[in-house]
N, C-alpha and C positions, 0 to 999 in steps of 0.2 A: 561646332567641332573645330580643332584647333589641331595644326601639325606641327609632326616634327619630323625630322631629319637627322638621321645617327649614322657616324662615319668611324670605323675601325680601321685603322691605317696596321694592316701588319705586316711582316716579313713578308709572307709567301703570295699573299691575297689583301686586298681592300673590298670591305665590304660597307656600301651606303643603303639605309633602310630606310624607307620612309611608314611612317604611322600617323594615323590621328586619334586623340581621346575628348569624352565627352566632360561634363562637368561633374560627373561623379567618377573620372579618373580611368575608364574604362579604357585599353587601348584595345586597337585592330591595326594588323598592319596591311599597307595598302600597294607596297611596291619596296622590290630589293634588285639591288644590283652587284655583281661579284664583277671585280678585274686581277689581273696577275700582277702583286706590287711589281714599281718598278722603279729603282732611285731609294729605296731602303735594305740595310745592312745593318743587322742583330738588332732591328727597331728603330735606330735611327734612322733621321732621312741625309741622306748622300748626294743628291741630286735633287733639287727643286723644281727642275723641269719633268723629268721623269716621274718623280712623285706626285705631282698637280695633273696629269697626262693619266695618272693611275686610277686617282678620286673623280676623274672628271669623266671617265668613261664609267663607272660603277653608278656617280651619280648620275649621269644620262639614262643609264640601262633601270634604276631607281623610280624616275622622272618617268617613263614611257611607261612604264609598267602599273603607275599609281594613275598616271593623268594628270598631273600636276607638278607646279617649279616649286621650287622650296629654296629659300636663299641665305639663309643661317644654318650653322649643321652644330652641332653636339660632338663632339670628336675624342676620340681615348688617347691615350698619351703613354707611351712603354716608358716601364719600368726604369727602362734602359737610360732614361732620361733624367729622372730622379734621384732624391736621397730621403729616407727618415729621419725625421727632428722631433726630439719632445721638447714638451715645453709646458708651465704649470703659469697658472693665474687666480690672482685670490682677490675679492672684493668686499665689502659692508654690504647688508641689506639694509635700505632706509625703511621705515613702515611694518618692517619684521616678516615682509611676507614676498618668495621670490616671484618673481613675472619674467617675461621672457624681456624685458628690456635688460637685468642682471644677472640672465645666461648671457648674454650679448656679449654683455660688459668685461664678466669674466673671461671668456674667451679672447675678445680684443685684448686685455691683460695679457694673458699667455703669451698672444703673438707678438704684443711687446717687449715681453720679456724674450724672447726666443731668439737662439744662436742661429743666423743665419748666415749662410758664407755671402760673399762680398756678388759671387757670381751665379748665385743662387734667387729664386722668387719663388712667394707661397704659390702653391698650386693648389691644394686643400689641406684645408684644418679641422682636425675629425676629434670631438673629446669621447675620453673612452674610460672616464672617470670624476664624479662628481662628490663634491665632501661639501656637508652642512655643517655649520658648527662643528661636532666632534663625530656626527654619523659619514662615514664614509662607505664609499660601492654604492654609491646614490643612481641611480638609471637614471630618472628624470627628476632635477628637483621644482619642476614648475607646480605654484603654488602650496610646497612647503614652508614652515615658519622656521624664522631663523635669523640670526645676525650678520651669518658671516657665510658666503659661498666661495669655494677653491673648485679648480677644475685641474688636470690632466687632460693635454691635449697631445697628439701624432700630427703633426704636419708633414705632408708629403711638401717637397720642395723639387723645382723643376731645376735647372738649369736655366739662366737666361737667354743665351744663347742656342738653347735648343726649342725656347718659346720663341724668338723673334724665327727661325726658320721653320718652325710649323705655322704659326702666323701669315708667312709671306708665302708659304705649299699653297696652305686653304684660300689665300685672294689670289693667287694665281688661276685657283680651277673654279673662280669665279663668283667663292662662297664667302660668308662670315661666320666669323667664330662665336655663338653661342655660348659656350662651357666649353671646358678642358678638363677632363675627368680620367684619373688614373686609373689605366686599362685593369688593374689586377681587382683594382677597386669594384669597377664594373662588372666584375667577372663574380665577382663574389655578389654581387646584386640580384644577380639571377640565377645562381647554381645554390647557395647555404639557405637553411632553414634555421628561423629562431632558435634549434636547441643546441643545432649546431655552435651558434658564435655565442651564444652563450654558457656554453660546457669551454669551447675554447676549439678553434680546428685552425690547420694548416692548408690553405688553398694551395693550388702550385698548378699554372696554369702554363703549359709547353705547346711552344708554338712550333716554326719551322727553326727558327735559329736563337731562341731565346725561352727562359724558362724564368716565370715570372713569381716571386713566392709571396703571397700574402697572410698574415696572420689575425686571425680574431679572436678578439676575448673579449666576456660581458657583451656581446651583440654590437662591439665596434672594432673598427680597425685600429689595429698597435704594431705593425712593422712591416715593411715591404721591401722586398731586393730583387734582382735578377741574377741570372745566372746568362755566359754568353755560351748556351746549349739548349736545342731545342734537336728536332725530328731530321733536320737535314744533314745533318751529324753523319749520320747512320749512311744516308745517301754516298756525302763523301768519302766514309770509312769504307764500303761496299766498291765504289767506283776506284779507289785507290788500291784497295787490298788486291779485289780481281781484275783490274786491268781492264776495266769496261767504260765505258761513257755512261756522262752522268745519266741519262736517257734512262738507260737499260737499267741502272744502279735502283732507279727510284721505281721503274717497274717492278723489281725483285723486292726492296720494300713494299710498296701497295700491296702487293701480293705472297705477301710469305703466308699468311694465314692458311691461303688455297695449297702451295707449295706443301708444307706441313702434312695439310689431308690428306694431300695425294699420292703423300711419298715417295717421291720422284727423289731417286740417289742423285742424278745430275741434271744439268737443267743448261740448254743454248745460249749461252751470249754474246756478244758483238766484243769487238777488241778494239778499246781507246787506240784513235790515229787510224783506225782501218774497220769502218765497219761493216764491209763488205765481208771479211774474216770472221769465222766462228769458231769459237771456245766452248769448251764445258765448264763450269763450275759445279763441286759438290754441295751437297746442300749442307753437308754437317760444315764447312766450312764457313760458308753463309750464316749458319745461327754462329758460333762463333764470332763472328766478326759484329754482326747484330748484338747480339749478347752481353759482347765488352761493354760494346757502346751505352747500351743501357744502365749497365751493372752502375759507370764510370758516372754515368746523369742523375743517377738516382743516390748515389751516396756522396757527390758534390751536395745536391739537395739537402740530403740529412746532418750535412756538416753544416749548410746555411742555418740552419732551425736550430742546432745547436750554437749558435754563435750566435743566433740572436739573441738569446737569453731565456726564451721561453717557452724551450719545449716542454718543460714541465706544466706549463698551464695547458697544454693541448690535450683537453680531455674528450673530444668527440672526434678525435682523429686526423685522416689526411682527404681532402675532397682532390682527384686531382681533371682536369678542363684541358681544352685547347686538343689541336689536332691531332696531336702524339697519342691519345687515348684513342686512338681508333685501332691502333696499333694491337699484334694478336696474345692475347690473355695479359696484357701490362697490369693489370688490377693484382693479379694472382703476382706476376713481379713486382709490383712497388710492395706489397705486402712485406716480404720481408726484409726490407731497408728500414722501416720506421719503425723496428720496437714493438712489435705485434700489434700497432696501433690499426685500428680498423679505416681500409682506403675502401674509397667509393668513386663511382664515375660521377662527374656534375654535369649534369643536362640543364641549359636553361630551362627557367620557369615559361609555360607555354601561356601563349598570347592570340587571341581571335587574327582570325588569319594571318597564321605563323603558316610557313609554307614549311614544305613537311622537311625538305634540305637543311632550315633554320634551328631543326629540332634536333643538331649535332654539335656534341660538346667545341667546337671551333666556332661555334656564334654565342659561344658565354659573353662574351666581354660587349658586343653590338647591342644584344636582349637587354642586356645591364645599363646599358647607356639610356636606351628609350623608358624602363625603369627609373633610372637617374632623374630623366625629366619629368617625372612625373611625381616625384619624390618619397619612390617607394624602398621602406627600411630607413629612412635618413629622420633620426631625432632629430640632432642637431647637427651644422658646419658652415665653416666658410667655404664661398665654392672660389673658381678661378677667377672671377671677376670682383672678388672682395666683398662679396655680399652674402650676410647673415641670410642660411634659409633653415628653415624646419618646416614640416609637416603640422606642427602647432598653429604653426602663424598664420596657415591656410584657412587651417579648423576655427581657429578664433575672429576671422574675416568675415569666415562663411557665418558665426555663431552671428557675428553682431549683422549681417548683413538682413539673417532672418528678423530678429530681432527691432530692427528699424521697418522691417516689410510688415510684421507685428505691428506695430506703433499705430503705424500709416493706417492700415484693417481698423484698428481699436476707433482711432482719432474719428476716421469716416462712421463707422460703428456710431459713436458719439454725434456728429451732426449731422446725422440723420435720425436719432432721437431728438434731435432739439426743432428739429426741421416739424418731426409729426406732434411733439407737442405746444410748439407756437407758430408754426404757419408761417416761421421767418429763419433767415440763415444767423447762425451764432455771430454776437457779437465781438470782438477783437478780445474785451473784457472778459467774455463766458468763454474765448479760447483758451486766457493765461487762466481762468481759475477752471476749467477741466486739465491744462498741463499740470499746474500747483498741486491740485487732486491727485494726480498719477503721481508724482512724487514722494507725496505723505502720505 
């Protein structure tokens, strides 16, 4: 069994998992820990001491929980930190027939060819379009014939300087960095279904102070942005409007759902600078004030997707994730911002002891990470560390790994026939002319 260790560094919350999987990829997870971020603002980190303070307590509470240190982590990277870059690459097939050493190749192409700013580094390179010869919308061209492969690739691109201080966050709280894997990217790992990315859907993953938008089509990623709004918006719009501390602000959010039910005209609150003081607020006031807030998050959003260029490929709709979706009927709200496009909640995909907290749309992007590593949904990419990975290259390890364990069976198989019919062990000669044999 082999572990891992996945660390989501968000706004409101850090959360480190630990899991193990077996050799047929099976995961369970075996230990989670939650802290209250601290030293991060709209995704970024602000503070390196506060931030490593954050991760280091989650991962302890992680650690005790599973029974074990884990000392590499897998960690997500906001939006906030990024940019989108395309980029194409096109190569010769030698021998006419492609292998995965001329997906490689191509892709290395694209990233050489690709505009990147001066203060920018690949973070991943995800292709999300393959051309043979003249057939193009290729899914996989491994073991196609052919001359000539182009690819279309999305390169998520970090910042450098937002790499070098998450870098020195994670050895601060004691860890190293395994992968750097874009949070929206992750979130989409374990919330979309194949028909999903491949009809074409809009993720859009709202956190506490950040809303993160991903795009899929043909079953890969092709565009990613943020927005600097998320959940706590509401909080401070609440807390300002009615003159409350933010305390009370975020209680009236958690709980407007109940509010609603109950139908309570007014409702006690405390009065920012004196909360020994009590106030009434009405409730229609209250949605109001919520309400805007929403209305304002949700058609930022709609203008992002328009300005990406491709909401007309979005045929399977909007998935949307992250904490905000707890929030009371938002499904029936996002509805009508996008175009009568059908919105849905994204629950990550459930995992052998998933503890049942884990099983809310706010651990999309954590679930996605431990997926990540295990390299579920990933054709092809370059990941943060510059290294070619696909799900092929495993299969084909494993192909030839049987195959040699074959041989070995056969070979023994063989001298032990030679054994029962001369009473003597094969000659060096009777081994090269049983190998020559296998050959021809």
């Amino acid at each position: 069994m082999k572990n891992i260790l996945a660390i989501d560094i968000g706004s409101s919350k850090t959360t480190a998992i630990i899991a193990n999987y077996d050799n047929n990829k099976n995961l369970s997870i075996s230990g989670i820990g939650v802290a209250h971020s601290k030293g991060i603002k709209r995704g970024t980190i602000v503070n390196i001491d506060n931030a490593a303070k954050s991760i280091k307590q989650a991962l302890n509470d992680a650690q005790r929980v599973a029974g074990i240190e884990v000392k590499k982590a897998i960690i997500s990277v906001s939006t906030s930190y990024t940019k989108s870059i395309t980029s194409f690459g096109i190569v010769n097939i030698p021998g006419n027939e492609i292998k995965i050493k001329e997906i490689n190749r191509s892709i290395q192409m694209a990233l050489h060819n690709a505009n990147i700013p001066k203060d920018y580094m690949i973070l991943q390179a995800i292709p999300y379009n393959f051309k043979v010869d003249e057939m193009n919308e290729v899914e996989d061209p491994l073991g196609m014939s052919g001359s000539r492969l182009e690819v279309s690739i999305h390169i998520i691109a970090i910042q450098k300087s937002g790499y070098d201080n998450i870098n020195r966050t994670i050895n601060q709280a004691g860890l190293e960095i395994e992968n750097l894997v874009s949070s929206v990217y992750a979130s989409g790992l374990s919330t979309l279904n194949d028909d999903e990315k491949e009809l074409g859907v809009g993720l859009i993953d709202i956190g506490a102070t950040t809303s993160d938008l991903g795009i899929f089509i043909n079953k890969s990623l092709r565009y990613t942005d943020t927005l600097g709004v998320g959940s706590h918006h509401i909080t401070n719009d609440l807390s300002i409007a009615l003159h409350t501390p933010l305390a009370d602000a975020e209680m009236i959010k958690l709980n407007f759902e109940e509010l609603i039910k109950n139908g309570e005209d007014l409702i006690e609150i405390s009065v920012i600078g004196n909360e020994n003081e009590k106030q009434k607020a009405s409730l229609e006031a209250i949605t109001q004030i919520i309400s805007a807030r929403i209305e304002e998050t949700f058609l930022l959003l709609r203008k992002e997707i328009e300005d990406s260029g491709l909401k007309n490929k979005i045929g399977a709709g909007i998935v949307l994730t992250g904490g905000f979706t707890n929030f009371y009927n938002i499904k029936n709200i996002a509805s009508q911002f996008f175009d009568n496009l059908p919105v849905r909640i994204g629950y990550p995909k459930e995992i052998n002891g998933l503890f049942e907290n884990l099983k809310k749309p706010e651990y999309a992007c954590v679930i996605g990470l431990l997926l990540y590593s295990i390299k579920e949904g990933i054709n092809y990419e370059v990941d943060s560390n510059n290294n070619f990975i696909s799900k092929r290259l495993e299969l084909n390890s494993f192909e030839k790994k049987e195959a040699k364990e074959e041989e070995k069976v056969k070979e023994k198989e063989e001298v032990a026939t030679i054994l029962t019919k001369t009473g003597h062990k094969p000659s060096f000669f009777q081994k090269i002319k049983t190998w020559l044999g296998n050959l021809f």
